[in-house]
ZALUM-87310 format. One line per 3 residues: their letters; for each residue x, y, z of C-alpha. Coordinates in nm, 4 decimals, always signed. Layout:
REM residues N
a> X:Y:Z; ...
END
This chain:
REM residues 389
xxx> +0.0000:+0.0000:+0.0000; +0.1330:+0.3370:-0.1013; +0.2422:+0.5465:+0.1933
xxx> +0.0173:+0.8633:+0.2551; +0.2499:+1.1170:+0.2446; +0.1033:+1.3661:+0.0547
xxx> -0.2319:+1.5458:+0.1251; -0.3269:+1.8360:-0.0841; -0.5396:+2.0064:+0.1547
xxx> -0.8316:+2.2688:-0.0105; -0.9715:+2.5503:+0.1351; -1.2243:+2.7973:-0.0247
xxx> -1.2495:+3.1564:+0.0802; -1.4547:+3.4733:-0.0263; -1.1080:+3.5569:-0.1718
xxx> -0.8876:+3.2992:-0.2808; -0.8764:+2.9810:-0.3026; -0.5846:+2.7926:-0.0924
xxx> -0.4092:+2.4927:-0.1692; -0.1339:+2.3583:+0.0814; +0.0435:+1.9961:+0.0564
xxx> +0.1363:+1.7953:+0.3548; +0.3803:+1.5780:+0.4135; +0.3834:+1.2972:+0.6806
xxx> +0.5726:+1.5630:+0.9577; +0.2639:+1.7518:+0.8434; +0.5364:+1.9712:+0.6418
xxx> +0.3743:+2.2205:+0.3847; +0.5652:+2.0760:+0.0407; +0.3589:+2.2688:-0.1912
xxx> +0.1548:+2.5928:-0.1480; -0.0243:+2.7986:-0.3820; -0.3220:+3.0947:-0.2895
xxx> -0.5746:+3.1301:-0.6514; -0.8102:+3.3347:-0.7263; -1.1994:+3.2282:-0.6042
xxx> -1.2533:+3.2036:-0.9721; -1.0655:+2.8508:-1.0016; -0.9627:+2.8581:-1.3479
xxx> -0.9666:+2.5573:-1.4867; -0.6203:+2.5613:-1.6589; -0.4563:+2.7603:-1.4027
xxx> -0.5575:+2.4759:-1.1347; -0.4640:+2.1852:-1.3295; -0.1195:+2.3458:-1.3595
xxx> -0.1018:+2.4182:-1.0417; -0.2042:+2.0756:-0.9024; +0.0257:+1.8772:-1.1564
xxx> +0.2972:+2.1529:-0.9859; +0.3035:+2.0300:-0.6670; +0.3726:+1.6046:-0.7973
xxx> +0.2007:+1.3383:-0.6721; -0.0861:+1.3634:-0.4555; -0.2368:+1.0551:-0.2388
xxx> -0.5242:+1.2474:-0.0890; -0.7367:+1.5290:-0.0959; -0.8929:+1.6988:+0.2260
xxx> -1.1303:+1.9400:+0.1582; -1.2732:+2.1643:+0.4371; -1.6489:+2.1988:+0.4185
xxx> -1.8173:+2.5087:+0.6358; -2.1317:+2.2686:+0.7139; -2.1844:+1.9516:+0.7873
xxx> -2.5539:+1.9500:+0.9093; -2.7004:+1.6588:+1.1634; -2.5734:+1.4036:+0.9327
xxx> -2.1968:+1.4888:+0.9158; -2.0487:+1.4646:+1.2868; -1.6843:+1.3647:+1.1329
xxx> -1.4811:+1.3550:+0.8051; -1.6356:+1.1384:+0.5429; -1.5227:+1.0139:+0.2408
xxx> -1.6258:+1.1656:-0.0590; -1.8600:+0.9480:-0.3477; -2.1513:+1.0519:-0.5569
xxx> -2.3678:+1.0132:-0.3080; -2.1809:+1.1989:+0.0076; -2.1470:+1.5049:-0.2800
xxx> -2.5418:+1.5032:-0.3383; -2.5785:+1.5137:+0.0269; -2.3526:+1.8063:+0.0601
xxx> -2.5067:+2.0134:-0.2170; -2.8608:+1.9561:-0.0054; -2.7098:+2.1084:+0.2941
xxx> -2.6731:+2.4558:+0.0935; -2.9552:+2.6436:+0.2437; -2.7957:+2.6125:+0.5910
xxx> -2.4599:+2.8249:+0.4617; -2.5925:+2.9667:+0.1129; -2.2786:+3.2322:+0.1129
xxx> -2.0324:+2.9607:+0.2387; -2.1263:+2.5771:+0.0870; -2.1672:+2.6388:-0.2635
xxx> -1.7231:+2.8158:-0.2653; -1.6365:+2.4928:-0.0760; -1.8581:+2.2821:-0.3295
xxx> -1.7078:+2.4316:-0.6445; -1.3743:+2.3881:-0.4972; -1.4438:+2.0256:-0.4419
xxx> -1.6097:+1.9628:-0.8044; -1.2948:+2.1529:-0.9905; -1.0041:+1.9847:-0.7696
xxx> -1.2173:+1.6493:-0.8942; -1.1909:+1.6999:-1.2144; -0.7984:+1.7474:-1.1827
xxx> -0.7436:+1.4445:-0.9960; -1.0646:+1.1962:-1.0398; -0.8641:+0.8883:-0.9192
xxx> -0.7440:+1.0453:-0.5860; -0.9176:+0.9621:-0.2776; -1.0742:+1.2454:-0.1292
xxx> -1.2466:+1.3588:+0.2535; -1.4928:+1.6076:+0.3359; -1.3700:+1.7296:+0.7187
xxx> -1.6599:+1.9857:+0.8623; -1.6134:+2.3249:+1.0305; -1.9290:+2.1964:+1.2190
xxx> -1.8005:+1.8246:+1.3238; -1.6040:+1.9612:+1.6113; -1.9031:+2.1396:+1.8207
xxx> -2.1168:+1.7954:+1.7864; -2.0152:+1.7614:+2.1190; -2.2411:+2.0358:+2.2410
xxx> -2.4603:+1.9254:+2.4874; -2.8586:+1.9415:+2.4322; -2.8827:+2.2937:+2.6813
xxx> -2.6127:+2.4515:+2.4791; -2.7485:+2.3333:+2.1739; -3.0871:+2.3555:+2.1473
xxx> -3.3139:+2.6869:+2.0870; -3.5876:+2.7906:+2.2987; -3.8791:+2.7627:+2.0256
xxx> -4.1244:+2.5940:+1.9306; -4.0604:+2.1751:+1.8836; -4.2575:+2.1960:+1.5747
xxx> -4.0268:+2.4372:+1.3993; -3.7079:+2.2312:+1.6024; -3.7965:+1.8788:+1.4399
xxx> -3.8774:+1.9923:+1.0931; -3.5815:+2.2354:+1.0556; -3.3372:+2.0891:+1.2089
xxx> -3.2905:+2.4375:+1.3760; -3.0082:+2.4099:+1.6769; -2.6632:+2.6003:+1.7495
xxx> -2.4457:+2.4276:+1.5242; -2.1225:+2.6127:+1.5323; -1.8303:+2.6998:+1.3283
xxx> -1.4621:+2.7518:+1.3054; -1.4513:+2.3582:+1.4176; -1.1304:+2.2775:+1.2358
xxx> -0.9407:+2.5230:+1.3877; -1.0726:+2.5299:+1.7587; -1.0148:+2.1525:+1.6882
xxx> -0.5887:+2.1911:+1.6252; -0.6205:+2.4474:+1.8454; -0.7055:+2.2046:+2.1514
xxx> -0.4554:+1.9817:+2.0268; -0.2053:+2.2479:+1.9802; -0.2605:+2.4058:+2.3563
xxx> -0.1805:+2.0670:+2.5263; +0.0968:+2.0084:+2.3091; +0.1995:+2.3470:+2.4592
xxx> +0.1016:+2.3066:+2.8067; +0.2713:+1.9626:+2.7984; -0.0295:+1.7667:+2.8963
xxx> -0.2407:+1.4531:+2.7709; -0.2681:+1.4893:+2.3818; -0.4063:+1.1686:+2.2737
xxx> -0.6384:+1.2164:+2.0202; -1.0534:+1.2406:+2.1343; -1.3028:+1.0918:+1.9410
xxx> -1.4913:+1.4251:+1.9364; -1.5170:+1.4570:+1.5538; -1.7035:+1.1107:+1.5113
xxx> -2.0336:+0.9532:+1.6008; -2.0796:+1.1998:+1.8671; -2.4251:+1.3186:+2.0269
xxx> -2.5555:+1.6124:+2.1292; -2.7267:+1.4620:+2.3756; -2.4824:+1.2503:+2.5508
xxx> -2.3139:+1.3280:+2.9066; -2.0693:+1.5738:+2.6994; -1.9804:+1.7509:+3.0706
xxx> -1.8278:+1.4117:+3.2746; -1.4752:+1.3869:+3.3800; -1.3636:+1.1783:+3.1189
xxx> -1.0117:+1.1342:+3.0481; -0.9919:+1.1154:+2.6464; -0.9011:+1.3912:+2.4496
xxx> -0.6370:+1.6202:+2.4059; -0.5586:+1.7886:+2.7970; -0.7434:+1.5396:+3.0043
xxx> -0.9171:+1.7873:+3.2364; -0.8176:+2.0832:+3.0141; -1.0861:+2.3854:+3.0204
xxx> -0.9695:+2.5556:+2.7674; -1.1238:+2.8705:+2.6223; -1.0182:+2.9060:+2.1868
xxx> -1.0123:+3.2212:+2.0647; -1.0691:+3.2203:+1.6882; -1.0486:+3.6183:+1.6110
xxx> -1.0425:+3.7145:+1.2562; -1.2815:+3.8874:+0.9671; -1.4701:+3.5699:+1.1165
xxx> -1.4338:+3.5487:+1.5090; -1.5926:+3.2959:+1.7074; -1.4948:+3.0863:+2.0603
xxx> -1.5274:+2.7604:+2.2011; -1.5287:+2.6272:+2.5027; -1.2942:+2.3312:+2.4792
xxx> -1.3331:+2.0291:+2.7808; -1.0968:+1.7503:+2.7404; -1.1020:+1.8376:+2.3726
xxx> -1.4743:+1.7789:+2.3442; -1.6112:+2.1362:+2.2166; -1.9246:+2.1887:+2.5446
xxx> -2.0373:+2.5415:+2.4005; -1.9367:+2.8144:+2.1196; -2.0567:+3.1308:+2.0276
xxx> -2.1423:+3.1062:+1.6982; -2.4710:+2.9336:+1.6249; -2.7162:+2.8217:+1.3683
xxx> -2.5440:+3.0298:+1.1065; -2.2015:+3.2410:+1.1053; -2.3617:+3.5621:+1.2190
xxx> -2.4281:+3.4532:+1.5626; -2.1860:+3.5776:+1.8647; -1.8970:+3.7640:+1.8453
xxx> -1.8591:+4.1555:+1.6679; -1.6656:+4.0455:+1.3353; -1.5206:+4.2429:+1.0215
xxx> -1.8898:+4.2829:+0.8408; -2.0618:+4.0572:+1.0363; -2.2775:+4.2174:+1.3016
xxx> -2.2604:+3.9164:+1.5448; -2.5704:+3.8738:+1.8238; -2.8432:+4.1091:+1.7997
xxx> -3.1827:+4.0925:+1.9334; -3.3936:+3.9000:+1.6761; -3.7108:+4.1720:+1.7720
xxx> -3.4609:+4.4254:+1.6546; -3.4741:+4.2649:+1.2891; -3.8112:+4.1997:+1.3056
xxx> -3.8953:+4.5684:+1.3610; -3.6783:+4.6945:+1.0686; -3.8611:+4.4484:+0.8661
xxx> -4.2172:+4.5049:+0.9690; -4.1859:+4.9486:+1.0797; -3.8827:+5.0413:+0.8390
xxx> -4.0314:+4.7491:+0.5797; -3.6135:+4.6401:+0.4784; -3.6489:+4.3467:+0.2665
xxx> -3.5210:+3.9880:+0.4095; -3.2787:+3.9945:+0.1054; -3.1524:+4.3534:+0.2137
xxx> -3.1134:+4.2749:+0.6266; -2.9316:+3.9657:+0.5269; -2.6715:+4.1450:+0.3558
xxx> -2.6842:+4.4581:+0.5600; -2.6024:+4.1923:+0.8697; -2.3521:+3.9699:+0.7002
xxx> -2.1405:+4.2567:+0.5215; -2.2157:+4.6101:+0.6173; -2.1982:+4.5702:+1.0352
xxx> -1.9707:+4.4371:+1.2848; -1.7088:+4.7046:+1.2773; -1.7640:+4.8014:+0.9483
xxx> -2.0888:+4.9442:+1.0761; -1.9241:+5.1135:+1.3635; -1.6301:+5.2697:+1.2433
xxx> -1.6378:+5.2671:+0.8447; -1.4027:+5.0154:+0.7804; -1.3484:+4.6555:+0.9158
xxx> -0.9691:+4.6411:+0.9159; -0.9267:+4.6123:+1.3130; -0.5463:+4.7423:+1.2856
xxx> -0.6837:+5.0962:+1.1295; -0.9306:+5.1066:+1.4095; -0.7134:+5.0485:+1.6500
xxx> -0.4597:+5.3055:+1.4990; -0.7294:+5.5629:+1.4620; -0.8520:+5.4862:+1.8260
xxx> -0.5266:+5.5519:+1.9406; -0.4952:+5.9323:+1.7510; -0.8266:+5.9871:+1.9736
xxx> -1.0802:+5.9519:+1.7372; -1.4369:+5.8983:+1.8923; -1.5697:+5.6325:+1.6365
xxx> -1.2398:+5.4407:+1.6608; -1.2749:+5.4377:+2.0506; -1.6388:+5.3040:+2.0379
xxx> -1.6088:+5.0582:+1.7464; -1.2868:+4.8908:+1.9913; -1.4277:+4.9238:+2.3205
xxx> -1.7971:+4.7304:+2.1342; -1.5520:+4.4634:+2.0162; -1.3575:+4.4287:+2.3673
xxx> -1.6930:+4.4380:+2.5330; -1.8218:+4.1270:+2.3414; -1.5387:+3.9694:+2.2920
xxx> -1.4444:+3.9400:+2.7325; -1.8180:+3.8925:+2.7939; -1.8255:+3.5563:+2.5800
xxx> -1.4991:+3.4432:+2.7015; -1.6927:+3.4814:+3.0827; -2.0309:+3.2877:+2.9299
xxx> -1.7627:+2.9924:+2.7746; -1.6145:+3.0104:+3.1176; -1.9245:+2.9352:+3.3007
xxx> -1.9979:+2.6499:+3.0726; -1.6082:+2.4493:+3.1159; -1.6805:+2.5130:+3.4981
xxx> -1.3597:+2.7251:+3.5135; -1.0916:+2.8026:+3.3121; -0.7325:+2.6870:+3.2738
xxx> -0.6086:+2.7979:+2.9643; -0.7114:+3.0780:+2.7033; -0.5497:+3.0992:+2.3334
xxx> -0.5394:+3.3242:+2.0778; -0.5457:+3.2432:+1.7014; -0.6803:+3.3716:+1.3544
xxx> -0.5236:+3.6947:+1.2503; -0.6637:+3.8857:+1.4571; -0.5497:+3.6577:+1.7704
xxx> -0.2326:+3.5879:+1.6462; -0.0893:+3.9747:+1.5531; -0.2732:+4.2061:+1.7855
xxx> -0.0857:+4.2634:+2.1182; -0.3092:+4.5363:+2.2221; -0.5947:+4.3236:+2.1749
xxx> -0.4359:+4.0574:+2.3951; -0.3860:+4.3036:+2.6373; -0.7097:+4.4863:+2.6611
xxx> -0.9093:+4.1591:+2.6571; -0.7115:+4.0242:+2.9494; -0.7407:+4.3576:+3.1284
xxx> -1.0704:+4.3301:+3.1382; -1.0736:+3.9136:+3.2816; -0.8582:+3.9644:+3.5752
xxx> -1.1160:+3.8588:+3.7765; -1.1048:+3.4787:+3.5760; -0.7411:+3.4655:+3.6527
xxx> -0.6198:+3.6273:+3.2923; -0.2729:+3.8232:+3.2733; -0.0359:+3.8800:+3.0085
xxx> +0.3064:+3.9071:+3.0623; +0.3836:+4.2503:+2.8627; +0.7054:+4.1640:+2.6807
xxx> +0.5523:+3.7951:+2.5966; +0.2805:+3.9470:+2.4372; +0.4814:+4.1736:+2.2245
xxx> +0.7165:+3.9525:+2.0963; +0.6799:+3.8385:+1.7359; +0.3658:+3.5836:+1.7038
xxx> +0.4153:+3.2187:+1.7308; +0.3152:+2.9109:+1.9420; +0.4184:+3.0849:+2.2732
xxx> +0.2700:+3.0800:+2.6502; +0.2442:+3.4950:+2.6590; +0.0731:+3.4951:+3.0591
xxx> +0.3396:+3.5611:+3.3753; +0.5258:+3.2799:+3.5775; +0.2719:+3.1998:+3.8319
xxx> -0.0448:+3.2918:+3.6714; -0.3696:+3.0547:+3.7251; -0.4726:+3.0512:+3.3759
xxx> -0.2353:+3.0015:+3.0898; -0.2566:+3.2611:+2.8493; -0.1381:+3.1341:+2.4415
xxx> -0.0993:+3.2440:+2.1368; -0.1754:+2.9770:+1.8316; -0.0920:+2.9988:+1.4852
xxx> -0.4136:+2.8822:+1.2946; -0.3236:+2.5347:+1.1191; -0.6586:+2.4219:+1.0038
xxx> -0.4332:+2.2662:+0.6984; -0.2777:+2.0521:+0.9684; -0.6147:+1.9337:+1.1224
xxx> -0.7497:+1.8220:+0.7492; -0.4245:+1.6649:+0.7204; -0.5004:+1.5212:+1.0368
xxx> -0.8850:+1.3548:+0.9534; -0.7657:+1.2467:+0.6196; -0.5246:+1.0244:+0.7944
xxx> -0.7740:+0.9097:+0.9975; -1.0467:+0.8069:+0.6697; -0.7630:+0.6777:+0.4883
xx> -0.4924:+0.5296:+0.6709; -0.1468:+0.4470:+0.5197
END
């Protein structure tokens, strides 16, 4: 059997579409960023660039209730897929044409769907399930689901590889319920006992609260708006709020739905949802700046409190996304304002340049980290685990 050595790992954005090869020391051998527009030509020559390939993982925003793990990919896992497009219309159908176009390429390659939803299966029924009516509940299928799974995921690996505790592998990306006793003691996972909060903070920002590396709660919930202030993305706001602009200010679905997903969040605040020129322009004093940072901050150390409350207390807290990963002040500011969980920063940790580091003083009862996002590595990672040398 050949060895699997190589897995071309594919990720669709709004903006580009990113190809990274593995190796078996999970070693990037090949990299290339395209355009979202996947030329046909340009990918094939791209592909054929980077040699042989043994497998393909391809990350997939949403796996519904039927996907709780990476799957292999046939005809009938890709119909399945393309059903679950009304749950993440602006998200499945990039991840889909990725998948159909790197197909085409390489039609004899093995290939596995890993889910940005898998990881928060885990989620037990009270921090899963919405307070309406059953009716709408059954027939919908309408519960938190969660997102930024594949990196929270390597992020709880990551942390106790870090820490230098337990990191065998959990079985928290397969045939996992919602339902079950996600909250015992059990000593599986990555950091048995670890409560670890993971903060994802980019142009998409979300947390999880990570328990023995079973995700217990996230902020982010039936859809990618829910949660956290983002880049465009307003994050939780009071449903009757949308309601009334709909029914008094009569805004069109179609119009709140973009007006929500890509003119709020701190676009909406301060004009612009590049965090660094806020930040810079909240420095020079500017009163827009100030609030569009302080609404972020606000949000942001509130939900790290909430994921708190649901690990029980908290042991570690990491940092990753860009975001996460190259804003000190951030850091600093968010920590400021969770003294009372136990969160410091060690100033001249936390302004060093970013990598995997431990940024929180000698002493301190909750270990402060900062995470380079690796989702690459995690797909690596569950393709492995399909498709085993």
């Amino acid at each position: 059997m050949a060895v699997l050595s190589q897995i071309l790992v594919v990720n669709a954005g709004s903006s580009s579409l990113k190809l990274r090869v593995l190796g078996d020391a999970d070693e990037v051998t090949g990299s290339a960023d395209l355009p979202p527009e996947k030329d046909k030509a340009a990918l094939e020559a791209t592909i054929e660039g980077f040699g042989e390939v043994h497998a393909v993982g391809h990350r997939i925003v949403h796996g519904g209730d039927e996907f709780r793990g990476p799957v292999l990919i046939d005809p009938s896992v890709r119909q399945r897929l393309g059903a679950l497009t009304d749950l993440a219309p602006l998200h499945q159908p990039k991840s889909l044409a990725a998948l159909d176009a790197v197909t085409e390429v390489l039609p004899d390659v093995p290939a596995v769907a890993c889910f940005d939803t898998a990881f928060h299966a885990t989620i037990p029924a009270a921090a899963a399930t919405f307070a309406l009516p059953a009716e709408w509940r059954e027939r919908w299928s309408l519960r938190r689901f969660g997102f930024h799974g594949l990196s929270h995921a390597y992020v709880s690996r990551r942390a106790a590889d870090l820490l230098g505790v337990s990191s065998s592998d959990s079985d928290s990306d397969s045939d996992s319920d919602s339902d079950s006793d996600s909250d015992s003691d059990s000593d599986s996972g990555p950091g048995s006992g670890l409560r670890l909060v993971s903060c994802h903070l980019g142009a998409g920002a979300s947390l999880a609260a990570v328990r023995d590396g079973r995700s217990v709660d996230t902020t982010m919930g039936f859809t990618p708006l829910d949660g956290l202030v983002m880049a465009t993305r307003s994050g939780s706001v009071d449903p009757g709020l949308v309601l009334w602009l709909q029914t008094h200010a009569g805004i069109p679905a179609d119009e709140l739905g973009d007006a929500l997903e890509n003119r709020s969040g701190l676009a909406g605040l301060a004009g612009t949802g590049n965090l660094r020129e806020i930040l810079a322009r909240a420095t020079a004093g500017e009163a827009q700046a100030e609030l569009a940072r302080e609404v972020y901050l606000h949000r942001l150390a509130a939900s790290v409190a909430a994921m708190t409350a649901a690990l029980g207390g908290l042991d570690a807290l990491a940092f990753t996304g860009g975001v996460g990963e190259n804003s000190a002040e951030i850091r600093s500011r968010a920590a400021a304002r969770l003294g009372f969980l136990g969160v410091y920063v060690d100033n001249d940790r936390n302004g060093t340049a970013p990598s995997d580091r431990d940024i929180s003083p000698p002493g301190a009862p909750v270990r402060v980290l900062v995470i380079s996002a690796r989702e690459d590595i995690e797909i690596a990672r569950q393709v492995r685990d399909v498709i085993p040398a």
